[in-house]
Backbone as ProteinMPNN parsed JSONL, in Angstrom:
{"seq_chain_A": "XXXXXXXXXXXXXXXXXXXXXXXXXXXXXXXXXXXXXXXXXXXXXXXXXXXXXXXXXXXXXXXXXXXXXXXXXXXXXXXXXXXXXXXXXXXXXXXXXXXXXXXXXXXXXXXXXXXXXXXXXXXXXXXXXXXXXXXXXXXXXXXXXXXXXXXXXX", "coords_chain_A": {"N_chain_A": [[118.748, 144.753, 118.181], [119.556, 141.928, 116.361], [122.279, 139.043, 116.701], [123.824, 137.727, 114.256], [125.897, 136.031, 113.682], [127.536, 132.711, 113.148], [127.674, 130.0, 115.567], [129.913, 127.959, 116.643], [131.06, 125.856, 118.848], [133.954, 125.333, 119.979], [134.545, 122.212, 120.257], [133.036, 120.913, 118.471], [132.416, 118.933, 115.929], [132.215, 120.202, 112.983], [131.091, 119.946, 109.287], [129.809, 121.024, 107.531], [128.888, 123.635, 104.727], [126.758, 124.645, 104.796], [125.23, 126.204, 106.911], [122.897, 128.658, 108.108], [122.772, 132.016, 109.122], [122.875, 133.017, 113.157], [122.698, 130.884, 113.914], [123.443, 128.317, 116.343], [125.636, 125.704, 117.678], [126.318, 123.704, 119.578], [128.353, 121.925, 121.983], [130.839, 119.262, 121.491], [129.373, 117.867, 118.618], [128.867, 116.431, 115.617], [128.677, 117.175, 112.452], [128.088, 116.466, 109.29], [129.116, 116.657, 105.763], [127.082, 117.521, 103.628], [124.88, 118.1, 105.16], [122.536, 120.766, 105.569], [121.704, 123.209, 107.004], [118.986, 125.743, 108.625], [118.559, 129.533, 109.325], [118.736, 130.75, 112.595], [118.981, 128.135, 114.36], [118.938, 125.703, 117.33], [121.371, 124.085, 118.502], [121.793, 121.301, 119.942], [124.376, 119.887, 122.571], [126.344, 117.013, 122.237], [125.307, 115.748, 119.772], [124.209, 114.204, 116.444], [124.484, 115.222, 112.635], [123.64, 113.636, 109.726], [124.74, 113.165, 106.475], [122.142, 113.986, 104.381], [120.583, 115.297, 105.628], [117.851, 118.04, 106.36], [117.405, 120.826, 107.911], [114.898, 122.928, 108.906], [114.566, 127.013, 109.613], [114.483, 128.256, 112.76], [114.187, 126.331, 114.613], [114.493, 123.949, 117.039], [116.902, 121.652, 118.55], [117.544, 119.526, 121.045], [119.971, 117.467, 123.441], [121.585, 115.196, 122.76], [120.448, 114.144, 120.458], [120.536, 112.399, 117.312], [120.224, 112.742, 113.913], [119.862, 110.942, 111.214], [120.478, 110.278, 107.552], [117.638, 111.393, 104.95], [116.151, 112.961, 106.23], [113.776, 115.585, 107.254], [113.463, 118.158, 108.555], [110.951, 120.963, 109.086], [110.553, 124.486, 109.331], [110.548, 126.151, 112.856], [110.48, 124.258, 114.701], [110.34, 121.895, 117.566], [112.743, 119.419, 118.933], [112.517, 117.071, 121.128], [115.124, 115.921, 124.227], [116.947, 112.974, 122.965], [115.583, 111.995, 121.223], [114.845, 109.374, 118.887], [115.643, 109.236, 115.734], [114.649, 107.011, 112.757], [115.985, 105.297, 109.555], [115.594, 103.353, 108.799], [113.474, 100.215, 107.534], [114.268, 98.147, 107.576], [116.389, 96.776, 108.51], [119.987, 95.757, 108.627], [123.21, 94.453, 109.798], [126.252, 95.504, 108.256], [125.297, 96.178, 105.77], [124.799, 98.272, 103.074], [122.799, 101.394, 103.318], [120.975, 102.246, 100.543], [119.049, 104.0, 99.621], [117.744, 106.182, 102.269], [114.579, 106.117, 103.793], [112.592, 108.483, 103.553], [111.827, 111.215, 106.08], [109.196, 113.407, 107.269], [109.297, 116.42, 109.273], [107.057, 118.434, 110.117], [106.11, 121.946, 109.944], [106.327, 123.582, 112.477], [105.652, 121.24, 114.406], [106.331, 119.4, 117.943], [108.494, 117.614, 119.379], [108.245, 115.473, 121.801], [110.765, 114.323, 124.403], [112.89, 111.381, 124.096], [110.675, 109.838, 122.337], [110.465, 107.758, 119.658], [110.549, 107.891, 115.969], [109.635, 106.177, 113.576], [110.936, 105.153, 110.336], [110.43, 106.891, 107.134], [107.984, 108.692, 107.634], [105.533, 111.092, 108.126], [105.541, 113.73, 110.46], [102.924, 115.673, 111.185], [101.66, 119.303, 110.499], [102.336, 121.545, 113.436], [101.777, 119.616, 115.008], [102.06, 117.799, 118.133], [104.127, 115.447, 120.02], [103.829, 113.383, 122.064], [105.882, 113.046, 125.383], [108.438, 109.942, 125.376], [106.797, 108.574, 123.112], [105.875, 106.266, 120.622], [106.194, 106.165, 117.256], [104.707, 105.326, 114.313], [102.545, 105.606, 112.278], [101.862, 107.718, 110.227], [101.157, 111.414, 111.599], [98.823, 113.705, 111.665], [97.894, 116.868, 111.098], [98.15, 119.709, 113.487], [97.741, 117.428, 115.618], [97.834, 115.425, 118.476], [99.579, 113.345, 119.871], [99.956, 110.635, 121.896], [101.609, 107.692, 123.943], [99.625, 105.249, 126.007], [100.233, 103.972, 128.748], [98.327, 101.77, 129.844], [96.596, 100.55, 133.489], [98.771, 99.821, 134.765], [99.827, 101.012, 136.975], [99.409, 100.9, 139.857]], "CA_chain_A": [[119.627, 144.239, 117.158], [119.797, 140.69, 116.353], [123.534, 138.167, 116.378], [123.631, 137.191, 113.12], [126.871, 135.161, 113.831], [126.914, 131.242, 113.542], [128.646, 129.822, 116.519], [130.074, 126.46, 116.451], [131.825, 125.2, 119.664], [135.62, 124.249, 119.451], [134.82, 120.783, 120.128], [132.687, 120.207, 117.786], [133.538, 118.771, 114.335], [131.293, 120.744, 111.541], [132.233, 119.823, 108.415], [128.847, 121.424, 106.024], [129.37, 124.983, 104.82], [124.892, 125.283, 104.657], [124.779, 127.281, 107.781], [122.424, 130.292, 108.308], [122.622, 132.896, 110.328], [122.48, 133.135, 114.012], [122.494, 129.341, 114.432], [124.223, 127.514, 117.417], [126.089, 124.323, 117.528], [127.202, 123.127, 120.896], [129.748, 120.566, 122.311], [130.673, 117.772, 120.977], [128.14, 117.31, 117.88], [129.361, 116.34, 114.436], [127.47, 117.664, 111.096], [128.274, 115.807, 108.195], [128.896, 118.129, 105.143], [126.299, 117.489, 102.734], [123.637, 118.787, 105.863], [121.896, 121.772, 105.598], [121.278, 124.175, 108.584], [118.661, 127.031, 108.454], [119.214, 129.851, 110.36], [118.19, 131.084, 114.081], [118.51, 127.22, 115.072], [120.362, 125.388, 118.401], [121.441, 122.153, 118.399], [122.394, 121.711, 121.658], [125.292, 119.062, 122.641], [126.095, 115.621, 122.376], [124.561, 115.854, 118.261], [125.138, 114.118, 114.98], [123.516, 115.269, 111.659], [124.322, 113.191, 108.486], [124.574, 114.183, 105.127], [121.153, 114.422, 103.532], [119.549, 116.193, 106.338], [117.602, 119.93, 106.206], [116.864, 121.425, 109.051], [114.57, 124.796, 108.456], [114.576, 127.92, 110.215], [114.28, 128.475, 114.306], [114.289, 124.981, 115.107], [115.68, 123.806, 118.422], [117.309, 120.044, 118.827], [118.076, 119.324, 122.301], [120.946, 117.21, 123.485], [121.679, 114.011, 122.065], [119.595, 113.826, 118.696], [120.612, 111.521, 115.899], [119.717, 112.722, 112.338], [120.363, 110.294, 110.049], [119.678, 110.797, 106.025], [116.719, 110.952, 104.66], [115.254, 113.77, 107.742], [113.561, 117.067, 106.56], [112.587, 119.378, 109.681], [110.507, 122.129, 108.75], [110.781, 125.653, 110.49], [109.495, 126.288, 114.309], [110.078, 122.72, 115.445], [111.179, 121.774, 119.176], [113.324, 118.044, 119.194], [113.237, 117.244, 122.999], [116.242, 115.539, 124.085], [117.135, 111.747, 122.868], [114.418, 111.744, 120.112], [115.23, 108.813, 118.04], [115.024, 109.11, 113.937], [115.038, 106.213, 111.93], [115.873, 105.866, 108.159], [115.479, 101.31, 107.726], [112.844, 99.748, 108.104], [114.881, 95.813, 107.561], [117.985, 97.104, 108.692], [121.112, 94.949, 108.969], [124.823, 94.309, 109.91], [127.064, 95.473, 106.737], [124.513, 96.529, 104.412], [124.702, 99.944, 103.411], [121.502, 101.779, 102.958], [121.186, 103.159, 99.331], [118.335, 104.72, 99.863], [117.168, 105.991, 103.406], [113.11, 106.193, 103.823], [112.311, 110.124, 103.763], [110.855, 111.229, 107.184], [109.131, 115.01, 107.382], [108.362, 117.089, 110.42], [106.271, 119.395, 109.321], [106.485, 123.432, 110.231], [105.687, 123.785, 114.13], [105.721, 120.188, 115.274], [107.026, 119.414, 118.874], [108.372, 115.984, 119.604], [108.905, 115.284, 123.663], [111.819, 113.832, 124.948], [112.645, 110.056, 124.178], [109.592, 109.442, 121.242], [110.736, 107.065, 118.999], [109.853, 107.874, 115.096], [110.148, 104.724, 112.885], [111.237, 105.671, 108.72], [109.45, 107.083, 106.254], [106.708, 108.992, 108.125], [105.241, 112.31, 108.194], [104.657, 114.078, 111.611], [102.261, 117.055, 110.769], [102.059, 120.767, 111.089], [101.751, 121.802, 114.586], [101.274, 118.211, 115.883], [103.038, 117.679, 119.137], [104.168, 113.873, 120.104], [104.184, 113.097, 123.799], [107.466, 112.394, 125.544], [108.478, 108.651, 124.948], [105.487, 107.909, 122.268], [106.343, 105.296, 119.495], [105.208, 106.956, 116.499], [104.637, 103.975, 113.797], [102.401, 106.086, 111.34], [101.806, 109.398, 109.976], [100.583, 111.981, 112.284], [98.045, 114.184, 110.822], [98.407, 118.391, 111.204], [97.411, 119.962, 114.497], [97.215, 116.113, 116.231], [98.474, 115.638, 119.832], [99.579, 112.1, 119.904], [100.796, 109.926, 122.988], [101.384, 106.258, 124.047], [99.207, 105.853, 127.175], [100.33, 102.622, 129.631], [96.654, 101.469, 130.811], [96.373, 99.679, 134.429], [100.356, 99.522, 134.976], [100.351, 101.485, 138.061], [98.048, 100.757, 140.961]], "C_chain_A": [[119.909, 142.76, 117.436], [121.375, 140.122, 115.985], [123.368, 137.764, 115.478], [124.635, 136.371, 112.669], [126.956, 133.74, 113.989], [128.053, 131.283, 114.872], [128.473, 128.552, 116.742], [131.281, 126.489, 117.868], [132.834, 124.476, 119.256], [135.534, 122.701, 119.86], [134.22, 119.92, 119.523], [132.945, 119.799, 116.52], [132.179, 118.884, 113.223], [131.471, 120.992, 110.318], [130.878, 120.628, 106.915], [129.399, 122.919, 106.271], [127.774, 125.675, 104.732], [125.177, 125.278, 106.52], [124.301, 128.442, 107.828], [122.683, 130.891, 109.414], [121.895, 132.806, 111.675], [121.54, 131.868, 114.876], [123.745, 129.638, 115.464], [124.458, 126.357, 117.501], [126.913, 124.382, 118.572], [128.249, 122.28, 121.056], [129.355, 119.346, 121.88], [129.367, 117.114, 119.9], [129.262, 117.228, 116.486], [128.583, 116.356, 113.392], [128.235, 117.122, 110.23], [128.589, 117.166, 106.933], [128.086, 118.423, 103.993], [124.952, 117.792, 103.885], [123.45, 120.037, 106.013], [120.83, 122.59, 106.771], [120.451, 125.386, 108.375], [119.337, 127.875, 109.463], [118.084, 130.413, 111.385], [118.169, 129.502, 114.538], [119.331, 126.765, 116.075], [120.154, 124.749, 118.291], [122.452, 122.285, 119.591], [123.705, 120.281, 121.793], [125.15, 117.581, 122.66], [124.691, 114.719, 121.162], [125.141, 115.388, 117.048], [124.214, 114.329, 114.379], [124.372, 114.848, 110.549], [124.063, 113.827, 107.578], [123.434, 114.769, 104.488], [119.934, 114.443, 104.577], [119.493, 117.475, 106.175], [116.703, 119.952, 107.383], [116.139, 122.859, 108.969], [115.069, 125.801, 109.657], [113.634, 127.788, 111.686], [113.836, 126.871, 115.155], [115.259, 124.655, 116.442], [115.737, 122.173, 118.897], [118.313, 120.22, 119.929], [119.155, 118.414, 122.484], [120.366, 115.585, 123.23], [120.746, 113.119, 121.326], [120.438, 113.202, 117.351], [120.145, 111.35, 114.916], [120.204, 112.422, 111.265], [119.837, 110.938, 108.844], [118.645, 110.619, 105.838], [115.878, 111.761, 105.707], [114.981, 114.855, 107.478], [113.007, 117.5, 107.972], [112.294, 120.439, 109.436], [110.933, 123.123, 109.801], [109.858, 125.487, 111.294], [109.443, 124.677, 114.602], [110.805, 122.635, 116.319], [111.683, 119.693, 119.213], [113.56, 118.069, 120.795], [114.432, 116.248, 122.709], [115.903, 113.925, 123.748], [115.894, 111.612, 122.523], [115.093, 110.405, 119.175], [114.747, 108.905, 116.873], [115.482, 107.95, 113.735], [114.943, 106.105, 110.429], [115.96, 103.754, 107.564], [114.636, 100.62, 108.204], [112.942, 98.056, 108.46], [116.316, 96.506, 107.648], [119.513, 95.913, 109.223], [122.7, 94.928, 108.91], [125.451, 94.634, 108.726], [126.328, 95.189, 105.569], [124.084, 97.747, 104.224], [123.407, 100.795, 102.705], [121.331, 102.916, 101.69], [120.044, 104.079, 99.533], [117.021, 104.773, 101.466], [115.69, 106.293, 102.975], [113.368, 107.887, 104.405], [111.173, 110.016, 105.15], [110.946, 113.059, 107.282], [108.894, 115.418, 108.718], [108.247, 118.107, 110.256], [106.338, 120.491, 110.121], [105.81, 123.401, 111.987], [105.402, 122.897, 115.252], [106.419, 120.172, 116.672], [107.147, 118.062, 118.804], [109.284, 115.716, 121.111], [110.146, 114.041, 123.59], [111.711, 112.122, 124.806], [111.69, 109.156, 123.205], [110.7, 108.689, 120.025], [110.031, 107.079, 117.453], [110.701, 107.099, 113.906], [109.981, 105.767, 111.127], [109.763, 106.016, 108.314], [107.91, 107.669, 106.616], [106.449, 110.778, 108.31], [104.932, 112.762, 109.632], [103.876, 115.884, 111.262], [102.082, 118.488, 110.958], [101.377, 121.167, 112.432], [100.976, 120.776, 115.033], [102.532, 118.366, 117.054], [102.349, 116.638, 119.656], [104.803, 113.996, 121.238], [105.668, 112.367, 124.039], [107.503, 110.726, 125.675], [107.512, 107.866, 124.02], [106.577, 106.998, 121.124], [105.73, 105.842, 118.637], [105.148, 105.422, 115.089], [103.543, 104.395, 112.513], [102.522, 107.487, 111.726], [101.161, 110.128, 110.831], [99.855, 113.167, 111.683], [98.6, 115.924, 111.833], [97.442, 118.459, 112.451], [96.964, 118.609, 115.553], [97.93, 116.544, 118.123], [98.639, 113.827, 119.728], [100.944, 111.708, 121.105], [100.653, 109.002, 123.287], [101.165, 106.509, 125.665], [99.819, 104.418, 128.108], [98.855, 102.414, 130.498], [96.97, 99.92, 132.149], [97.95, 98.694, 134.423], [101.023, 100.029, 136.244], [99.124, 101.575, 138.738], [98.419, 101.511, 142.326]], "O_chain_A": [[120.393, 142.366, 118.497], [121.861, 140.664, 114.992], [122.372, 137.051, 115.593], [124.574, 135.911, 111.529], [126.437, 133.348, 115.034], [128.908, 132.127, 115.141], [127.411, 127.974, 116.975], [132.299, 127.173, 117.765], [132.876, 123.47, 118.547], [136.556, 122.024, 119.745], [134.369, 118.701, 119.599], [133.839, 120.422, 115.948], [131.432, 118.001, 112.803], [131.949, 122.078, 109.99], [131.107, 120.686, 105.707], [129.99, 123.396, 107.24], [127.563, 126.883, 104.628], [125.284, 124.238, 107.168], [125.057, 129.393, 107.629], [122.806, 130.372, 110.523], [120.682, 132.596, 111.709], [120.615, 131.756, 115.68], [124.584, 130.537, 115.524], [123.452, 125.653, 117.41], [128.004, 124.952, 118.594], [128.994, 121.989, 120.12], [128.328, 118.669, 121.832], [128.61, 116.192, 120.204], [130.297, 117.892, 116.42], [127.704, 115.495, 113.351], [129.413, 117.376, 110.481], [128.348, 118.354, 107.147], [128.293, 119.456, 103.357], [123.861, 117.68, 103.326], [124.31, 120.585, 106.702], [119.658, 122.491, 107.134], [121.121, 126.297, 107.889], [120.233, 127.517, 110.227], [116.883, 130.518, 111.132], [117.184, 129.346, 115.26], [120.483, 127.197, 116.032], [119.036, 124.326, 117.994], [123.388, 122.993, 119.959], [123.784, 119.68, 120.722], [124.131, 116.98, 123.0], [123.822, 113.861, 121.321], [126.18, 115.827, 116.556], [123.103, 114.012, 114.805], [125.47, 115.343, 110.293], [123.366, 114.841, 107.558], [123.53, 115.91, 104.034], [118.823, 113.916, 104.515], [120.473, 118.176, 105.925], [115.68, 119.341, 107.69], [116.835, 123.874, 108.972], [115.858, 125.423, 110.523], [112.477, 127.375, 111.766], [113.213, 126.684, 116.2], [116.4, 125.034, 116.705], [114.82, 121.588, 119.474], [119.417, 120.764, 119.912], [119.667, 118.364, 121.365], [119.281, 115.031, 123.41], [120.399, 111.945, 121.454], [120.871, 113.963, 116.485], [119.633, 110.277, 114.597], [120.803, 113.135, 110.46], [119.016, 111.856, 108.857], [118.205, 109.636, 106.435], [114.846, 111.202, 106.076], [116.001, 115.535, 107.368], [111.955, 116.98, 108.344], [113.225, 121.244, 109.47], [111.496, 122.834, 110.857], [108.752, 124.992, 111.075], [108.397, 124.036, 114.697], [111.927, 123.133, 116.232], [110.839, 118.854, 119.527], [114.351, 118.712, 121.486], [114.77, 115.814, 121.607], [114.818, 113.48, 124.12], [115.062, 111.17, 123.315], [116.176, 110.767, 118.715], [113.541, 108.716, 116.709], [116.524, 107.587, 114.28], [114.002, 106.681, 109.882], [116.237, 103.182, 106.51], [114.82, 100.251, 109.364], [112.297, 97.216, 109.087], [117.128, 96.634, 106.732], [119.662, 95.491, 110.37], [123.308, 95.403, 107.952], [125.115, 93.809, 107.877], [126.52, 94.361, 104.679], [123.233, 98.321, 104.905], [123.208, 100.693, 101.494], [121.504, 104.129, 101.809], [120.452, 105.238, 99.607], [116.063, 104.054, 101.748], [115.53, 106.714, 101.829], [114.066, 108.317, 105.324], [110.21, 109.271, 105.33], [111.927, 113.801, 107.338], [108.192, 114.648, 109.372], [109.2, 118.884, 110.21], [106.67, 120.172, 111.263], [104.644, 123.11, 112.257], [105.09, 123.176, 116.409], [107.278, 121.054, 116.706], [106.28, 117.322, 118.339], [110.487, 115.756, 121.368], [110.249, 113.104, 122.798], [110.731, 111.527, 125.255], [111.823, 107.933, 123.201], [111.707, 109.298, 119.662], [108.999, 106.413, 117.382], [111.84, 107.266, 113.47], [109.219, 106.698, 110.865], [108.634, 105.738, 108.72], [106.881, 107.265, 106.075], [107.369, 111.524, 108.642], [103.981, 112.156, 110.125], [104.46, 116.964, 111.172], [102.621, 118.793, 112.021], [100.157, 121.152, 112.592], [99.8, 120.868, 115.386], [103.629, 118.9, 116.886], [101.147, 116.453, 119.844], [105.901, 114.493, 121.487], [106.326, 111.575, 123.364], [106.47, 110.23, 126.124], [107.417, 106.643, 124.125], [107.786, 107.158, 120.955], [104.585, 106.17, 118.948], [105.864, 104.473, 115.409], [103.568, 103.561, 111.608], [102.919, 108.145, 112.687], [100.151, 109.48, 111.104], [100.666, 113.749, 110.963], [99.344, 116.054, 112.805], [96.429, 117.785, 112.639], [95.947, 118.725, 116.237], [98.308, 117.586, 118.658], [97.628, 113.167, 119.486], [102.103, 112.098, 121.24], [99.465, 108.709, 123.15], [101.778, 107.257, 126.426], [99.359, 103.548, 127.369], [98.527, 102.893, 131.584], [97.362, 98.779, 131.901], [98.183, 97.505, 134.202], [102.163, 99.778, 136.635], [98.084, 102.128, 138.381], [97.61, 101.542, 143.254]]}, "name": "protein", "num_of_chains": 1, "seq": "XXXXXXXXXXXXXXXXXXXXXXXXXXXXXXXXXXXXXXXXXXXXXXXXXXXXXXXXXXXXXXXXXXXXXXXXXXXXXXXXXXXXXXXXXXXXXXXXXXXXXXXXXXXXXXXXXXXXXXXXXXXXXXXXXXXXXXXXXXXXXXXXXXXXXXXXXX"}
């Protein structure tokens, strides 16, 4: 028999009412309330999700992930920890972004710990992006993509 109970940690501040079933929301994360949570997913501590994010089903975002607007995560995707999203690609001081750049990660993706994925980009189904990679285009389905440092350590 499966928990089919959400469970939101008293210190966090969750203000959407799109929660599915037999999600988890740890310490200290704040959900916006226009974001949309499938269910079976953890979002582990030290988490913000803004308004016009969807997160699918069994997804797991590790500790201290920043999903701005404009972020679709398909189901079966693993966020290692301190993934950066971005949603501007000319971003500046006191200018408020009417419309963020849509960024997908497509059904089964993994993205390692620390990878950096710049607006508006697709990462593909069942691609998995090496820990600290810069991602800078689209990543095609089934890829494996990683930034290599050549002749940096002797």
């Amino acid at each position: 028999m499966t928990n089919n109970t959400v469970f939101i940690h008293t210190s966090s501040d969750v203000l959407t009412n799109f929660i599915g079933p037999a999600t988890n929301i740890w310490q200290f994360c704040v959900v916006l309330s226009g974001a949309k949570i499938g269910s079976n997913v953890n979002i582990c501590s030290h988490c913000f999700i803004e308004n016009d994010v969807v997160i699918g089903n069994n997804v797991t975002i590790k500790n201290g992930n920043y999903l701005y607007d404009g972020l679709e995560i398909e189901e079966n995707v693993f966020i290692g920890p301190g993934v950066i999203f971005t949603n501007d690609k000319h971003p500046k001081s006191k200018k408020k972004l009417n419309c963020p750049l849509k960024t997908i990660i497509k059904k089964g993706a993994s993205i390692g710990g620390g990878a950096v994925i710049l607006p508006g980009l697709t990462v593909g189904k069942n691609s998995m992006i090496g820990a600290g990679a810069i991602v800078t285009k689209d990543v095609p389905d089934n890829a494996v993509f990683f930034n290599q440092l050549r002749n940096t350590i002797k």
